[in-house]
C-alpha positions, 0 to 999 in steps of 0.5 A: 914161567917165574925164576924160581919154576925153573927147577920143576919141570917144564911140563904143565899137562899131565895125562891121568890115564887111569881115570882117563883125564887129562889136566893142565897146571897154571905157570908158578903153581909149584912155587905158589905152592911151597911158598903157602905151604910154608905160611898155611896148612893146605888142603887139596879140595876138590868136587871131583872123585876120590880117585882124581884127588888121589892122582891131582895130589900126585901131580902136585905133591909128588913128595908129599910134602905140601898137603896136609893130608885131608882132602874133601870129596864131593863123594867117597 
Protein backbone atom coordinates (compact mmCIF):
# COMPACT_ATOMS: atom_id res chain seq x y z
CA UNK A 1 0.00 0.00 0.00
CA UNK A 2 1.69 3.61 -1.01
CA UNK A 3 2.50 5.85 2.21
CA UNK A 4 0.04 8.17 1.26
CA UNK A 5 -3.08 5.10 1.22
CA UNK A 6 -2.31 4.77 4.64
CA UNK A 7 -4.80 7.43 5.82
CA UNK A 8 -7.81 5.19 3.79
CA UNK A 9 -9.00 2.24 4.87
CA UNK A 10 -7.33 -0.93 4.60
CA UNK A 11 -10.07 -2.41 2.91
CA UNK A 12 -10.19 -3.14 -0.75
CA UNK A 13 -13.39 -5.30 -1.03
CA UNK A 14 -16.44 -4.06 -0.89
CA UNK A 15 -19.54 -6.09 -0.68
CA UNK A 16 -22.77 -4.14 -3.11
CA UNK A 17 -25.49 -5.94 -1.55
CA UNK A 18 -28.13 -4.16 -3.06
CA UNK A 19 -27.12 -5.10 -6.48
CA UNK A 20 -25.64 -8.31 -5.28
CA UNK A 21 -22.02 -7.63 -6.34
CA UNK A 22 -19.02 -7.86 -4.93
CA UNK A 23 -15.72 -5.63 -5.87
CA UNK A 24 -12.31 -5.39 -5.35
CA UNK A 25 -10.25 -2.04 -5.43
CA UNK A 26 -6.44 -1.72 -6.67
CA UNK A 27 -3.77 -1.00 -3.91
CA UNK A 28 -3.31 3.30 -4.15
CA UNK A 29 -6.55 3.83 -6.16
CA UNK A 30 -7.71 6.53 -3.50
CA UNK A 31 -4.30 8.43 -3.94
CA UNK A 32 -4.42 7.94 -7.60
CA UNK A 33 -7.41 9.26 -7.52
CA UNK A 34 -7.11 12.68 -5.56
CA UNK A 35 -3.99 13.21 -7.32
CA UNK A 36 -5.79 13.25 -10.97
CA UNK A 37 -8.35 14.69 -9.71
CA UNK A 38 -6.32 17.66 -9.02
CA UNK A 39 -4.91 17.76 -12.84
CA UNK A 40 -8.22 16.36 -14.70
CA UNK A 41 -11.90 16.37 -14.42
CA UNK A 42 -12.60 12.67 -13.94
CA UNK A 43 -15.43 10.95 -15.02
CA UNK A 44 -16.61 7.37 -13.79
CA UNK A 45 -17.27 5.20 -17.04
CA UNK A 46 -18.70 2.18 -16.76
CA UNK A 47 -20.38 -0.44 -19.14
CA UNK A 48 -22.34 -1.54 -16.21
CA UNK A 49 -25.79 -0.64 -14.97
CA UNK A 50 -26.95 2.73 -13.50
CA UNK A 51 -27.18 1.48 -10.48
CA UNK A 52 -23.65 0.03 -10.00
CA UNK A 53 -22.23 3.44 -11.26
CA UNK A 54 -24.14 4.71 -8.34
CA UNK A 55 -22.66 2.33 -5.79
CA UNK A 56 -19.06 2.11 -7.61
CA UNK A 57 -18.96 5.91 -7.20
CA UNK A 58 -19.69 5.63 -3.52
CA UNK A 59 -16.80 3.36 -2.86
CA UNK A 60 -14.65 5.48 -4.59
CA UNK A 61 -15.92 9.13 -4.00
CA UNK A 62 -17.73 8.66 -0.52
CA UNK A 63 -17.65 12.57 -0.51
CA UNK A 64 -18.28 13.54 -3.76
CA UNK A 65 -15.37 15.10 -4.41
CA UNK A 66 -13.27 13.33 -7.08
CA UNK A 67 -16.04 13.20 -10.01
CA UNK A 68 -17.50 15.37 -11.99
CA UNK A 69 -20.43 14.17 -11.92
CA UNK A 70 -21.31 12.25 -15.58
CA UNK A 71 -21.21 8.92 -15.74
CA UNK A 72 -21.75 7.00 -19.00
CA UNK A 73 -23.93 3.73 -18.96
CA UNK A 74 -24.17 1.03 -21.16
CA UNK A 75 -27.99 1.64 -20.67
CA UNK A 76 -29.93 4.01 -18.22
Amino acid sequence: MEEKDREKPQRHLFRLSHIGMWTKLRPGIWNFLKRASKLYELHLCTMGSKAYATEIAKVLDPRGSLFAGAYYLKSQ
